[in-house]
N, C-alpha and C positions, 0 to 999 in steps of 0.2 A: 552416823547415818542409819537410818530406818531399814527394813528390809526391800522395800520399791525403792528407796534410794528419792525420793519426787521433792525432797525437799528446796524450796526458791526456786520451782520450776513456775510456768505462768501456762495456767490451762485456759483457752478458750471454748467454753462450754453454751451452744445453742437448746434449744427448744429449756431453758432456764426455769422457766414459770410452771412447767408441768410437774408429775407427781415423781417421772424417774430423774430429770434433768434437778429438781429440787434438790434431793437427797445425791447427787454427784456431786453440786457446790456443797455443800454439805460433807461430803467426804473428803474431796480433794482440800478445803479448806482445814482439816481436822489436826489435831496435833499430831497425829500419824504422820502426815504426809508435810504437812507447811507449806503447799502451793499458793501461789499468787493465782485468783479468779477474776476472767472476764466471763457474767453472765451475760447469755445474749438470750430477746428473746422476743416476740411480735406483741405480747400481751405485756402489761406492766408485773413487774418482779415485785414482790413486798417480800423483804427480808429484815431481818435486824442489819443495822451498820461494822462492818469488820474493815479493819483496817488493808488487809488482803483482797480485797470485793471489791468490785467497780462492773456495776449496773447499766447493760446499755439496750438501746431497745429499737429493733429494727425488723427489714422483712429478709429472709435471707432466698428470698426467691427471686428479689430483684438487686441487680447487681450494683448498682451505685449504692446500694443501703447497705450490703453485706460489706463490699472493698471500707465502705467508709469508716464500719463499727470494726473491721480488724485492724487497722490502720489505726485509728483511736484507742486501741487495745492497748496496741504495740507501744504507743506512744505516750502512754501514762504505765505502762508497767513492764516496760519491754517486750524484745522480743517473747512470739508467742512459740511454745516448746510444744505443747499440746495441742491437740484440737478435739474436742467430742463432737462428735455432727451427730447430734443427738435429735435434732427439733425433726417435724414431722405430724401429719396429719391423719386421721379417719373420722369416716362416719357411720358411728356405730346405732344411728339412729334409721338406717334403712339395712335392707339384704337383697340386690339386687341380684338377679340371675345375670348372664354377662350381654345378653341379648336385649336387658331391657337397663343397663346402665344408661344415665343420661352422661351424652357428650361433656357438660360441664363440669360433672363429678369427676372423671376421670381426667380432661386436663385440669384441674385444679387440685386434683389429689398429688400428680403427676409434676405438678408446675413446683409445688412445695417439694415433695418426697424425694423427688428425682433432679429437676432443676434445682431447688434448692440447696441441695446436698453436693452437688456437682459445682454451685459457685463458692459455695462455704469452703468447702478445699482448692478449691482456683486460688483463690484469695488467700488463704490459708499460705498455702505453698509459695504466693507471689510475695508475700509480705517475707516468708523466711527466707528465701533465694535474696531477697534486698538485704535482709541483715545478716547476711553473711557477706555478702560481697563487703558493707561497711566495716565487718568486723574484722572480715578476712581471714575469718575460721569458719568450720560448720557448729553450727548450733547443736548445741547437745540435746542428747533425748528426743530427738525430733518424732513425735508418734501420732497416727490418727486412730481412734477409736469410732467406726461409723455403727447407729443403732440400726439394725437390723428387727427380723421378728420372728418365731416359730413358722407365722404363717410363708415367709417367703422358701422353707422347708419343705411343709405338709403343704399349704395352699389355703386356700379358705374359702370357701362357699358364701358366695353371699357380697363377696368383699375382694374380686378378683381385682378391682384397680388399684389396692392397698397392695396383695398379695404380691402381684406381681412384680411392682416396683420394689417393696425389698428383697425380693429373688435379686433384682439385679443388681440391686446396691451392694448385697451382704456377698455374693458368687462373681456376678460378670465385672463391677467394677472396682472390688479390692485386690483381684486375681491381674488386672490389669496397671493398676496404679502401684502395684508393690513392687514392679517392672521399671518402672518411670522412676519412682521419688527416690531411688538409690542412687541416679545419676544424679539428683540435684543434692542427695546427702546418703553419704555411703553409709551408716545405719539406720538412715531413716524406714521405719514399719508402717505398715497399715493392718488395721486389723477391725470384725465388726462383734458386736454382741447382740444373740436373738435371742431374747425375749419369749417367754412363754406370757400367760395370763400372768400380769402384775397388779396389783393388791391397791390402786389410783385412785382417784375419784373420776378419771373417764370410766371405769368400767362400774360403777356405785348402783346397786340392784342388780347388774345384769346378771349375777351368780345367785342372787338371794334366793334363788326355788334350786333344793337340792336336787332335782333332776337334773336340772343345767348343770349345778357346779360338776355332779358325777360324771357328766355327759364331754364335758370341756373340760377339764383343769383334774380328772380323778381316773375316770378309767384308761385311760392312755400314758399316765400319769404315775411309774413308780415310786415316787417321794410322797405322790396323794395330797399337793397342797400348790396354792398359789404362791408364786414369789412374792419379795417384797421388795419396795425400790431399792432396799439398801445392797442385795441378792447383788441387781443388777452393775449399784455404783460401785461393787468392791471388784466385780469385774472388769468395770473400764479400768478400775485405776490399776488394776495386774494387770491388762495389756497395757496400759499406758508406758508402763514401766521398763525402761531398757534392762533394771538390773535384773529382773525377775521374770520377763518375758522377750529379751531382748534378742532370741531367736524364733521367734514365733513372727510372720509375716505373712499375708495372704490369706488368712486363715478366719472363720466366723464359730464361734464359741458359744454354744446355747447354751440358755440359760431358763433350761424350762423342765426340771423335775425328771430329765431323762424322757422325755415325753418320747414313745413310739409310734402316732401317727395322730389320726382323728374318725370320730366313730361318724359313716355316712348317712346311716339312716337312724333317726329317735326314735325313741317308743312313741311318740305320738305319731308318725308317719308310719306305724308299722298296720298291715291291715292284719286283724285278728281270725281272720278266713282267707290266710295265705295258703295259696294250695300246694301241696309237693315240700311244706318247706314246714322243717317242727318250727314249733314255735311255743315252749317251755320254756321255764325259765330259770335264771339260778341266782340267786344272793349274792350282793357285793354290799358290802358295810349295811344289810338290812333295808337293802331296797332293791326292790323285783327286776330283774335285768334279761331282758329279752333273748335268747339266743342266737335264734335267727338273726339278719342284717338286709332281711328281705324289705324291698319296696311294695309301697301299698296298692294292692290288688282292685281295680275296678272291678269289679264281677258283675256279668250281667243280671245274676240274680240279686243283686243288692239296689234297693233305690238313693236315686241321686239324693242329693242335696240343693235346694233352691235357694238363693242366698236374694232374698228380699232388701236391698239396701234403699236406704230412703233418707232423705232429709226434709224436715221440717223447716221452711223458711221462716220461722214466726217474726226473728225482727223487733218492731217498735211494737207493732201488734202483738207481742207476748206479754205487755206492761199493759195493755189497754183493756183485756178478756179478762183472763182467766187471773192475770199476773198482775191487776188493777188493784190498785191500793193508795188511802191518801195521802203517803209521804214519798210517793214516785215523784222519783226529779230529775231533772236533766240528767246526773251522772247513770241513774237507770238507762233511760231513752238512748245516752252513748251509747251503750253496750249494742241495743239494738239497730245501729247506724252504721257500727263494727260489724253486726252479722250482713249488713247490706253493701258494705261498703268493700268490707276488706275477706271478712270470712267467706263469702259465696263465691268472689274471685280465688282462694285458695284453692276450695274443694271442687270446684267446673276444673280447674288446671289441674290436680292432683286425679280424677277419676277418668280425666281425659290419658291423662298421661301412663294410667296402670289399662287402659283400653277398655273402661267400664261405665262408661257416661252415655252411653246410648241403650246401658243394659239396667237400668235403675230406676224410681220414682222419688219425684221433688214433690210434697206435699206445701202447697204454695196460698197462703192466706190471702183475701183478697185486697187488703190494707199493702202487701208488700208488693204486689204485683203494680198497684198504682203508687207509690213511693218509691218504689226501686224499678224503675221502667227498663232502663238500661242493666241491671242486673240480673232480671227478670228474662230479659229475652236475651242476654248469653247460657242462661241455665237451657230457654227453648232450643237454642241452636246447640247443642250439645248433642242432642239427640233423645232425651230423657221423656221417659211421661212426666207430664205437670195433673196433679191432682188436686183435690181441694182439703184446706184447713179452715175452713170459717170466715170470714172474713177481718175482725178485729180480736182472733182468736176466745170469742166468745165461749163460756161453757151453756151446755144444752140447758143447765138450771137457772144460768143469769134470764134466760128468757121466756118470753107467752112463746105457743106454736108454730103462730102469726110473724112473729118475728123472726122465727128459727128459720121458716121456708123464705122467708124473705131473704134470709142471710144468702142459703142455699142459691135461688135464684140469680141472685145478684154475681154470686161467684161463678156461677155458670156462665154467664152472659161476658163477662171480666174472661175467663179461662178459652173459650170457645172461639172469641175474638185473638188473643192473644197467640192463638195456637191452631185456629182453623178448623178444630176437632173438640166436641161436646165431650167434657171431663165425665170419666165413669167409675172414679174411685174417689171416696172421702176417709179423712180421720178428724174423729173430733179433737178439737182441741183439747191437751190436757187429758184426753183420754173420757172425757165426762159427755156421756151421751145419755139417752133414753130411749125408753121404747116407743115411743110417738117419732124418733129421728128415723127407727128401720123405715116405719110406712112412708115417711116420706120419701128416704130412696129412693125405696122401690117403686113409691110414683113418679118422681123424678128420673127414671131410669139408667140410676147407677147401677154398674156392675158389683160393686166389695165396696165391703170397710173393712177399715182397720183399728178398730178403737179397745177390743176386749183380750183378754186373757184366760178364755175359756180351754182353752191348749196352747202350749208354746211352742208345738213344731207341725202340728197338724191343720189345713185350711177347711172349716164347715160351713156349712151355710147358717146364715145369721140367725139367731133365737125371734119367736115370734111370741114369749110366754108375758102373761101380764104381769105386770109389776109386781113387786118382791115387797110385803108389808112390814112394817117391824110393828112387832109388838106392843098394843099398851099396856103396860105393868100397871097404870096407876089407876086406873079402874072398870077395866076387864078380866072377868073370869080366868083364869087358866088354861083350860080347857078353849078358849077363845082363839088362843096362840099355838098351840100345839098341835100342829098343820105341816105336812110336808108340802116345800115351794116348789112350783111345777118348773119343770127345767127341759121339757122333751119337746117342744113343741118350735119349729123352724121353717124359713123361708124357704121356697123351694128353687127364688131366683137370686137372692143377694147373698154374696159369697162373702163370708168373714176371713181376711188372713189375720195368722195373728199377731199380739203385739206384744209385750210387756216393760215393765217398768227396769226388769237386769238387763234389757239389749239397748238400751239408750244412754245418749253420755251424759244430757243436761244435768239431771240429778246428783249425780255425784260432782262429777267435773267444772263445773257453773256457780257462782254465787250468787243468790239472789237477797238479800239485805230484808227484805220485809216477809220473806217464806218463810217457815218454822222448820222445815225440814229440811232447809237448802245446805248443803255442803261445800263442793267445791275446791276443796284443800285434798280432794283424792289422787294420789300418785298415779297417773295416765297408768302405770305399768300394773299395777295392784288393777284392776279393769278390765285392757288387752289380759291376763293370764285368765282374767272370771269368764272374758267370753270365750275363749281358747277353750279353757275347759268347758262352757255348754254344749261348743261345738265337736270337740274329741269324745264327750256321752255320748251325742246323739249317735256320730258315727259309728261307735262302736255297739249300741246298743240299740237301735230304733229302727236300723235299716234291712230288718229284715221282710221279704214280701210274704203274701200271700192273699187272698183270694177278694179278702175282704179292707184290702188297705189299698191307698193311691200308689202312685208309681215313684211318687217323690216326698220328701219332708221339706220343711219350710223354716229355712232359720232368717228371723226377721234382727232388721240394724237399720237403730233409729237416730240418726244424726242432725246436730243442730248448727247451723254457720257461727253462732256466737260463742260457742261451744267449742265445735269440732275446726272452727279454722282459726282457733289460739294458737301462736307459735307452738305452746310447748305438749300442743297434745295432737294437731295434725299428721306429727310428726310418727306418734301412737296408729292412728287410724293409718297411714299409708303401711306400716308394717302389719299392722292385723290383715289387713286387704292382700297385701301380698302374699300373706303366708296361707289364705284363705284356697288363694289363686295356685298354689304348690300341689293341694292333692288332688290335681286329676280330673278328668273327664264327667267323674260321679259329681262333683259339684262344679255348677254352675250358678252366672250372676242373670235375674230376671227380672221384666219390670213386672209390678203389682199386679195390670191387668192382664199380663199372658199367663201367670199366677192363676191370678182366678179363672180365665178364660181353661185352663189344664183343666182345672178341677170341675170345673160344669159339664164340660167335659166327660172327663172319665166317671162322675156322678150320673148322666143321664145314658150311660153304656155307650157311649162313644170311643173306639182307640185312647189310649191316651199313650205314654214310653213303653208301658210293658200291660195294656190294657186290664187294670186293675180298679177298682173305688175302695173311698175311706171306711175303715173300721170305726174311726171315730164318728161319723155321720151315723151308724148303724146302732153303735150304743146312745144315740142321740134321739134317735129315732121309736 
């Protein structure tokens, strides 16, 4: 006999298919031990074939699925001696505050976690009470091993409908069932294992930026490392075990590095003009470790943050302009039928639901407002400004002048109807405009564009300089070229916010088949950390006032429905949004033209938050 003694026991092991439930069939099946395995599990299992194994696949939250796979258990390998109530849910793809968890999340986390776990041992226990009575002994080894988690411990931010469910599983419900199952078997135990950060592929990148791992899994952490599944499965099968743990009952056994708590505020959360509070720093394995644990300070001397979020509805329209080429073919056009069909219903429901769809601008081509009618006017009823993109996403150079205002016009008349109110913000398509497009504008009487890059966090008024020459090398003088390009000369009524090519997803995120720079194969999270990081610069370094600067910065997010409302990257943008939504009062969500309406504002010495104008206008000027 082994030192567990588990040999020709028959363990019934749910959530199977996962990364800690793998490596427990895995263990209990080993020569160590010689158990008989029933995998259970809601997802299909791929294992190699072992004569000990028997594959079943079920939902164990609903109870005629769970009764019928132990029963089925039982009845191809006998009674079951073991149980792992392993299976179990999260989603590690949101961090919701508890105030803005959605209803469904929480029973459906609840419905697995908890009901789950609760019929799994019903059943569990109903099957062993029948085979004893047949047998007319008690079943030996009778043991439950339920998975618990650090967090139902320490708790967890972000994630309180997970958290709290294995509080009760690992504390209120083994502390109760260890009471009970003695009467139906006088050594029957229960016992739970929590889990720290384990080494899975649910959690695959989420550690990859050594701040996190340090932050999660190291400084709390006296071992300094993540488990790994097998950590976990040598632990069930010591409690499993009567010989080796067979006075241990009631009891939940972490398994997370010694861990002592969780750090509540990050270095990026920390404001660097904390008052009353040092804030020095000291070394942990060579990397800067904040002292303080202070929360980050609004100070009224510091200016906001304006969070310009926008989306581009281009659509079909993005294949027709600028994205026009002769081997466009239907599978292209899909794509833009998805951004009309499917991706603009995600993102109205997602921006509604973070309480930010009335604080935004939809920049709306006029090819999509009449294809996408019904789409179109649930973007209007949202609350949102509707601006304009062109109409058939056209660039300023595909056209004559004549055509340009034509375009203009047509989308005005298109946008005004639609909305009851004459559009006062453009961006050109593609970003490709010209200087013939400002005067139009401003004849036109828009308020902003948005099409340049001339600052990435500050709003100016639009350049008024002539055109920018290049050079003829092939047969002009030298002396021809060798010209500073005038750069100072600006509108004093059309407002530029700005834009750039690192605050947008299509680029990266998107594949386009006939583009030469298209990508598309970029990891949504390699993205969220790049704009994390423009946005923790600015605020640590940009927000400081004085005499000759606005009262706010301007962090501009350009989003595209075909893009940004793919399953596997919306998922990205609602957590960027959320975490944008965390620090505070100094940033807020605006639309475009109360944006520029600020800055004309505080530009023509009007009040504006902290009655201030741009620096950047003055070096402009």
């Amino acid at each position: 006999m082994s030192f567990l003694g588990l040999e020709g026991l028959h363990v019934f092991i749910t959530g199977a298919a996962g990364g800690i439930g793998t490596e427990a069939v895995t263990e209990f099946l080993s020569r160590y031990h010689g158990c008989k395995v029933t995998a259970h599990d809601l997802r299909p299992i791929q294992r190699p074939p072992h004569a000990d194994l028997r594959i079943v696949q079920g939902n164990i939250s609903d109870e005629d699925s769970i009764r019928s796979c132990i029963l089925s258990a039982r009845d191809h390998f006998g009674p079951v001696n073991i149980l792992i109530a392993n299976a179990g849910i999260t989603d590690e793809s949101h961090e919701y505050p508890i105030w803005k968890i959605p209803l469904e999340l929480w029973k459906k986390t609840y419905d697995t976690n908890i009901q789950g776990t609760f019929l799994t041992i019903k059943h569990f226990l109903q099957a062993a009470d029948s085979s004893q009575k047949q047998r007319g002994t008690e079943l030996e080894n009778l043991a439950i091993v339920i998975t618990g988690s650090e967090t139902g411990k320490f708790g967890q931010a972000g994630h309180t409908e997970y958290a709290s469910g294995k509080a009760g599983l690992q504390y209120g419900l083994i502390r109760g069932v260890k009471n009970e199952i003695v009467r139906l078997n006088g050594k029957a135990r229960v016992n739970a294992v929590a889990p720290g950060w384990v080494d899975t592929p649910l959690i695959e990148g989420r550690l990859d930026d050594p701040k996190e791992l340090w932050a999660e899994a190291q400084a709390t952490v006296p071992l300094r490392k993540i488990a790994q599944p097998h950590d976990v499965a040598c632990t069930m099968a010591f409690l499993a075990s009567h010989r080796a743990a067979g006075h241990i009952s009631g009891e939940c056994i972490s398994v997370d590095g010694g861990m002592e708590g969780r750090i509540v505020w990050k270095e990026a959360e920390m404001s660097t003009e904390a008052t009353s509070t040092e804030t020095s720093s000291v070394s942990v394995d060579n990397q800067k470790v904040p002292r303080s644990t202070a929360p980050p300070v609004c100070s009224s001397k510091k200016r906001r943050i304006k969070v310009a979020l926008s989306v581009d509805f281009d659509a079909v329209s993005g294949w027709l302009g600028t994205g026009a080429h002769p081997d466009n073919n239907m599978a292209d056009f899909s794509a833009g039928i998805f951004a009309g069909k499917v991706g603009v219903v995600r993102l109205v429901k997602l921006f509604k639901k973070l309480g930010i769809a009335d604080k935004m601008t939809w920049f709306i081509p006029g090819h999509s407002m009449e294809t996408f009618p019904q789409e179109t006017q649930m973007i209007v009823q949202s609350g949102c400004e509707v601006a304009l993109h062109g109409y058939s996403h056209e660039g300023a150079g595909q056209m004559n002048e004549e055509q340009e205002k034509d375009v203009m016009l047509r989308c005005i008349e298109l946008a005004t109807k639609l909305t009851g109110k004459k559009p006062v913000g453009w961006r050109a398509p593609l970003y490709q405009i010209r200087e013939a497009t400002f005067i139009m504008l401003e004849e036109l009487g828009f308020e902003y564009d948005t099409s340049l890059s001339t600052h990435d966090s500050e709003a100016f008024f639009a350049p008024r300089n002539p055109a920018v020459q290049a050079p003829d090398f092939s047969t002009q003088p030298a002396k021809s070229w060798m010209q500073p390009t005038t750069i100072n000369q600006h509108s004093h009524n059309l407002v530029e916010i700005p834009c750039n090519w690192y605050m947008e997803d299509a680029t990266p995120m998107s594949f386009y088949p006939h583009t030469s720079n298209s990508h598309g194969y970029v990891d949504p999270r390699l993205i969220e950390q790049m704009w994390k990081d423009r946005f923790t610069w600015l605020w640590n370094n940009e927000r400081e006032q004085s005499d000759d600067k606005t009262s706010f910065l301007v962090f501009p997010l350009v989003l595209h429905p075909d893009t940004s409302g793919m399953a596997h990257i919306v998922g990205m943008v609602e957590r960027f949004l959320m975490w944008l939504q965390t620090w505070g009062d100094d940033v807020v969500f605006e639309k475009y033209k109360d944006i520029a309406a600020a800055f004309k504002m505080e530009r023509s010495g009007g009040v504006g938050s902290d009655g201030v104008q741009s620096s950047f206008e003055n070096e402009q000027a």
